[in-house]
C-alpha positions as CSV (number, residue, x, y, z in Angstrom):
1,X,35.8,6.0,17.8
2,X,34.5,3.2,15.7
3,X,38.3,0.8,16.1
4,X,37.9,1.6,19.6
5,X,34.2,0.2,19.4
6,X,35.6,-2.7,17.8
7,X,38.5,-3.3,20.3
8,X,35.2,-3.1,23.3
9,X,33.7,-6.0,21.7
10,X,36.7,-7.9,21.1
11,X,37.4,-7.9,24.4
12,X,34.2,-8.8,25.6
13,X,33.9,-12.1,23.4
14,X,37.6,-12.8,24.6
15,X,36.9,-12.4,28.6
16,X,33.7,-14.5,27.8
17,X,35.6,-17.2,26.5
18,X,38.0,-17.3,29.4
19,X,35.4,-17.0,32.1
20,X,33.4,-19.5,30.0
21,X,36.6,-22.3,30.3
22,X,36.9,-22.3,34.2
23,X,34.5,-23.9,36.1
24,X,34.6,-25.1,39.8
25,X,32.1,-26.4,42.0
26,X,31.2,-24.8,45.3
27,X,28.5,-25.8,47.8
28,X,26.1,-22.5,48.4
29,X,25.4,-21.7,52.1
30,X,22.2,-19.6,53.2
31,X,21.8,-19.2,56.9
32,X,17.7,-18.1,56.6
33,X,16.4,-21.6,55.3
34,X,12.9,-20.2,56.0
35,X,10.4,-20.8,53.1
36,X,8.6,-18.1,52.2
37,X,5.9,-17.0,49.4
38,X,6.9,-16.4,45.8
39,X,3.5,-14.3,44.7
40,X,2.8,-13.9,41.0
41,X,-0.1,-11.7,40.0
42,X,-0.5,-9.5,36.9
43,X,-4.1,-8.7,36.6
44,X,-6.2,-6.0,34.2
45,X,-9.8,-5.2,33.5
46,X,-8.5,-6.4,30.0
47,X,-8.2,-10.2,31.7
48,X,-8.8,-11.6,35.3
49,X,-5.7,-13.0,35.1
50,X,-5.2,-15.2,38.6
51,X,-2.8,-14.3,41.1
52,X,-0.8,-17.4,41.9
53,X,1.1,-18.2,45.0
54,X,4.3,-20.6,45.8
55,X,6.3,-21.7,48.3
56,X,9.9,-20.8,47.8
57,X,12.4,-22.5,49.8
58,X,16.6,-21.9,49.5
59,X,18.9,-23.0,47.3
60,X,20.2,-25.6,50.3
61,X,16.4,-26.9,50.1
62,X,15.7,-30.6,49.1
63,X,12.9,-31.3,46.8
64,X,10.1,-32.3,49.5
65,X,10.6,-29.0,51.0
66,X,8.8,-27.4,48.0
67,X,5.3,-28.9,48.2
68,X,2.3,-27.5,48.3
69,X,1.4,-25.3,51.1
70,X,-0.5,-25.4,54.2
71,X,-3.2,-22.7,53.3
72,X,-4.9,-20.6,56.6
73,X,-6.4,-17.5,54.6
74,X,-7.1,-15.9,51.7
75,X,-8.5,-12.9,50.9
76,X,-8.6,-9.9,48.1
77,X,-9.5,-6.3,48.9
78,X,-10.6,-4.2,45.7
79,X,-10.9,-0.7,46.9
80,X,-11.6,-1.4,50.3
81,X,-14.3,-4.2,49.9
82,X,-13.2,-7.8,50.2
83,X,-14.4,-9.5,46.8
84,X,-14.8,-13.3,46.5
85,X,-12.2,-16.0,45.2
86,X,-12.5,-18.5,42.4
87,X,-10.1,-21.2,43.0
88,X,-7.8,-21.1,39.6
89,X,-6.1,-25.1,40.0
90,X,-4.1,-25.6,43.4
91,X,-1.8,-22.8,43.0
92,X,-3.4,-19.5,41.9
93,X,-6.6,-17.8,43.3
94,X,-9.2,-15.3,40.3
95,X,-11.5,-12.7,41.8
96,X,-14.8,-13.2,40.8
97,X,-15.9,-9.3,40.0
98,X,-14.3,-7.7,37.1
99,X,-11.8,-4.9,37.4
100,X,-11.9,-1.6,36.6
101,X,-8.8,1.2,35.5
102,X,-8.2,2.7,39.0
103,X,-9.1,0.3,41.3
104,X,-6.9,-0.3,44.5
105,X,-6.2,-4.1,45.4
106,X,-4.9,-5.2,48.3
107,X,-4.1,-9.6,48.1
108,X,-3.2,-11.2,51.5
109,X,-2.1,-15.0,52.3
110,X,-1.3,-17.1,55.5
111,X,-0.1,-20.2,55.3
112,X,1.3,-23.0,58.5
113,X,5.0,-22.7,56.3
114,X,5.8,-19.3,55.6
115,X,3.6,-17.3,57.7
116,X,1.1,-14.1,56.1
117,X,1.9,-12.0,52.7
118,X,0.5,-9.1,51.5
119,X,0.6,-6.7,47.9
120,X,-0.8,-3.9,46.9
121,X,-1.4,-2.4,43.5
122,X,-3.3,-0.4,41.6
123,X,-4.3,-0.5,37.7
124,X,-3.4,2.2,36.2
125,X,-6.1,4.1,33.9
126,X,-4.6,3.5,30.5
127,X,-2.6,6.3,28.4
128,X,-4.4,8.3,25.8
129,X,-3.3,7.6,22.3
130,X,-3.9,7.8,18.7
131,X,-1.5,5.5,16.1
132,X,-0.8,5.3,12.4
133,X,1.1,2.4,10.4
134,X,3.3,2.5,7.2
135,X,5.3,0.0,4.7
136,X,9.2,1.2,4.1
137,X,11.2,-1.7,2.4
138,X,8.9,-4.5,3.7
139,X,8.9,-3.2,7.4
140,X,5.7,-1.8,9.3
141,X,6.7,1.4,10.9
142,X,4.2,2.3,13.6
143,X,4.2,5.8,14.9
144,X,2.2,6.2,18.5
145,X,1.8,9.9,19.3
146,X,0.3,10.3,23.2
147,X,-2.3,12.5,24.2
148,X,-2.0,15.3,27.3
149,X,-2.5,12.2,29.8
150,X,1.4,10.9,29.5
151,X,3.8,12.8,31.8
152,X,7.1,12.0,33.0
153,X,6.0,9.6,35.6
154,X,4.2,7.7,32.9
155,X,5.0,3.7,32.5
156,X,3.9,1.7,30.0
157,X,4.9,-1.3,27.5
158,X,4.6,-1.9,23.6
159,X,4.3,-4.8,21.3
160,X,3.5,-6.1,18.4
161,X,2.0,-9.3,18.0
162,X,0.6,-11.4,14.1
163,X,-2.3,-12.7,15.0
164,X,-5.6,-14.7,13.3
165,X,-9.2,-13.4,13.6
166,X,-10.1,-16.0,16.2
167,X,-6.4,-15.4,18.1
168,X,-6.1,-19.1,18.0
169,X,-2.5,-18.4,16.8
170,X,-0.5,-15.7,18.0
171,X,3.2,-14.8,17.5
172,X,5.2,-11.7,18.7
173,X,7.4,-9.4,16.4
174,X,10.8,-8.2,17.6
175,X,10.5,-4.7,17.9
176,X,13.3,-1.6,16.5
177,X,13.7,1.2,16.2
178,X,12.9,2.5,12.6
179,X,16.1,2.6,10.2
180,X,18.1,1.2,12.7
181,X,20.7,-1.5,11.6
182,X,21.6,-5.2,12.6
183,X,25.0,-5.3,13.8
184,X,26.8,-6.9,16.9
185,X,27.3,-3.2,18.5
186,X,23.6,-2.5,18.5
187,X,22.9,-6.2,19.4
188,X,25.2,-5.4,22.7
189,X,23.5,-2.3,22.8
190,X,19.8,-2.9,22.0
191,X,17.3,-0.2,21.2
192,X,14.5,-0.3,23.2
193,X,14.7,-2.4,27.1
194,X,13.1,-5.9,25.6
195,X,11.0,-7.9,28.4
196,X,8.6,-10.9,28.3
197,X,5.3,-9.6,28.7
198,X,2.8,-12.5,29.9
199,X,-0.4,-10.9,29.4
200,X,-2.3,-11.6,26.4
201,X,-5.6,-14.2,25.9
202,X,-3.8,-17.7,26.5
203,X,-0.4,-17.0,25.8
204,X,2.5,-17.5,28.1
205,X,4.6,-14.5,27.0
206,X,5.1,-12.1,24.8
207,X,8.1,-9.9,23.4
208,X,7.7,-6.3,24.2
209,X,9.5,-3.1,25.0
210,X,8.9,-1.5,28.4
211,X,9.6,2.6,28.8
212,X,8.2,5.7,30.9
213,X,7.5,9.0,30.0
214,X,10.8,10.8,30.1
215,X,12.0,8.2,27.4
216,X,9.5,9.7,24.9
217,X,10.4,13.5,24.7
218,X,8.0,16.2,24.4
219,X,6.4,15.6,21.3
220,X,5.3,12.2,23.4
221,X,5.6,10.6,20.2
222,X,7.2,7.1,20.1
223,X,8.0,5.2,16.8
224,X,8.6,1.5,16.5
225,X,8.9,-1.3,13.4
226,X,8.7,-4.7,12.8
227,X,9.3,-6.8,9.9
228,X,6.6,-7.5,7.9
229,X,5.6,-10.9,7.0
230,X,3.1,-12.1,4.6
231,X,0.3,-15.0,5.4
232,X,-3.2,-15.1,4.5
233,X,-5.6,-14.5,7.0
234,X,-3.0,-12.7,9.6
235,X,-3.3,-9.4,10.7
236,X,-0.3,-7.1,12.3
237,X,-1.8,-5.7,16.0
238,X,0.1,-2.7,18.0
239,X,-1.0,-3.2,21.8
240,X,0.1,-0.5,23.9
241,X,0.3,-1.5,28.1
242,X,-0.3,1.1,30.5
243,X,1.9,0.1,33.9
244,X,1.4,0.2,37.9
245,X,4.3,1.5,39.3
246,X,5.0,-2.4,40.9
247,X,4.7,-4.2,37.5
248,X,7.3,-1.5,35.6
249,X,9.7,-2.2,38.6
250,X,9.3,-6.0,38.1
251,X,9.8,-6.1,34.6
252,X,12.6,-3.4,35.0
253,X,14.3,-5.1,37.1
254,X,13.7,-8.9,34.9
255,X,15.8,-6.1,32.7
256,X,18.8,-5.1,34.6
257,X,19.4,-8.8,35.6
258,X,19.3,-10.1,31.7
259,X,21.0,-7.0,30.5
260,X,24.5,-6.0,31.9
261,X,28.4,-7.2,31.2
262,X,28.5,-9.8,34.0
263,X,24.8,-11.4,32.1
264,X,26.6,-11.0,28.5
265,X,29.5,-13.1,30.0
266,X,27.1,-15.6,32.1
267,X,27.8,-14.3,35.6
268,X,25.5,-12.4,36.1
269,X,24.5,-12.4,39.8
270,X,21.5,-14.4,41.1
271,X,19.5,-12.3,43.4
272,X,17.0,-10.4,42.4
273,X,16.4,-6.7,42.8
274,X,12.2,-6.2,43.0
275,X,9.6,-7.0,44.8
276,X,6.4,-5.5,46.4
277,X,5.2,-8.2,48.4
278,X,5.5,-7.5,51.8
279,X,6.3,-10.7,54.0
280,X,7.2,-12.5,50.9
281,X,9.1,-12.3,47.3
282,X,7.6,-11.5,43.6
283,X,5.0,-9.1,42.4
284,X,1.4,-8.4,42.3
285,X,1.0,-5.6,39.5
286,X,-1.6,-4.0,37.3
287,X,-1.8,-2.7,33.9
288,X,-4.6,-1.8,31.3
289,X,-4.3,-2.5,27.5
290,X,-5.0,-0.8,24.1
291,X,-4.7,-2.9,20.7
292,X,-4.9,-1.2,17.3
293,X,-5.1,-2.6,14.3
294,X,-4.9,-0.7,10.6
């Protein structure tokens, strides 16, 4: 079993080597040259992140095509009740009342370009947990055990991030699976489904690990580790995302398009495969956050 491991990889680095030496140029043609609204929103009592909004245009598109927008209307429901807008630059719009786990939004958008747009999602109230930490041959082995409130249907993200007291500087950790080793098989076939989780303070991203609840088992225990590195003044923090249905499917599907043969040999197909924005492309998702510290 092993040789016949080896021969799979082999054979993967050869065909990416072949596919990597022919090239050819071909001119892409998209009959719908409409432009339409690319939506971004991933918003949590944790942060009133803003939900920003873009005007997409095709791939036959020239540059002036893209600018900004015509905008008609605005408007964001939050359980039923329009709330007010706060402008966030010329791109992205921040409710001005907080959020709460459970609440129902509902973000709409005309503009003269692409016509009217419209998401709904709801943040999720966040899983029930307790954690503990421990130091095996310089890794940090964290071991999350869930409370009765994760079920199958449950979705939710973990990372790990090293971090100052003031979070002026913030790095995430690649996360494994405790005891698990470095080689190219498990590089080809990773651990846990790794994602760029754009969430936290003023960061742009983060490395995380998205999973649901039939991942976990029935002791709904999960176990992670990072390597530990020493600094002064740096502490190690477990944060543990609770996801809406929408943002799972986003980042899932951010996944599946990174994460298959034709992406490991770099043809992996363009389109992409989620999107709750009705009218329009992209996401507007919720999500509720936990961080734990030893």
């Amino acid at each position: 079993m092993e040789i016949l491991k080896k021969y799979s990889i082999l054979s993967l680095l050869a065909a990416a080597c072949l596919f990597s030496s022919c090239e050819e140029e071909f001119d892409v043609k998209v009959e719908d040259t409409r432009p339409r609204i690319f939506l971004q929103g991933m918003v949590s009592p944790f942060s009133s992140s803003p939900i920003y909004v873009y005007k997409a245009v095709s791939v036959g598109g020239t540059r002036s095509d893209a600018h900004k927008y015509t905008l008609r209307d605005v408007s964001l429901k939050v359980n039923g009740t329009e709330v007010g807008l706060a402008e966030e630059g010329n791109l992205g719009w921040r409710s001005e009342v907080d959020y709460s786990e459970g609440d129902e939004l509902e973000f709409t958008i005309s503009t003269k370009e692409t016509g009217v747009a419209t998401a709904c999602t709801t943040i999720p109230e966040m899983l029930g947990f307790s954690a503990d930490s421990s130091m095996v041959e310089g890794n940090i082995i964290y071991n999350i055990q869930f409370d009765e409130s994760l079920d199958e249907d449950s979705k939710f993200a973990v990372a790990v991030i090293r971090t100052d007291d003031q979070f002026r500087n913030i790095a995430s950790m690649p996360l494994s699976k405790p005891g698990s080793d470095e080689t190219l098989l498990g590089a080809l076939s990773p651990d846990f489904r790794e994602v760029r989780l754009p969430f936290l303070y003023v960061c742009e991203a983060l490395d995380g690990a998205i999973f649901n609840g039939k991942e976990v088992g029935s002791d709904k225990r999960l176990s992670v580790e990072v390597s530990y590195i020493e600094s002064e003044g740096q502490d190690y923090m477990l944060l543990l995302y609770t996801l809406s249905e929408e943002l799972y499917g986003y980042l899932n599907a951010e996944y599946n398009k990174n994460n298959n043969v034709l992406s490991m040999l770099g043809l992996a197909p363009s389109n992409f495969a989620y999107s709750n924005v009705d009218g329009g492309y992209g996401v507007l998702g919720g999500y509720s956050l936990r961080g734990w510290i030893k």
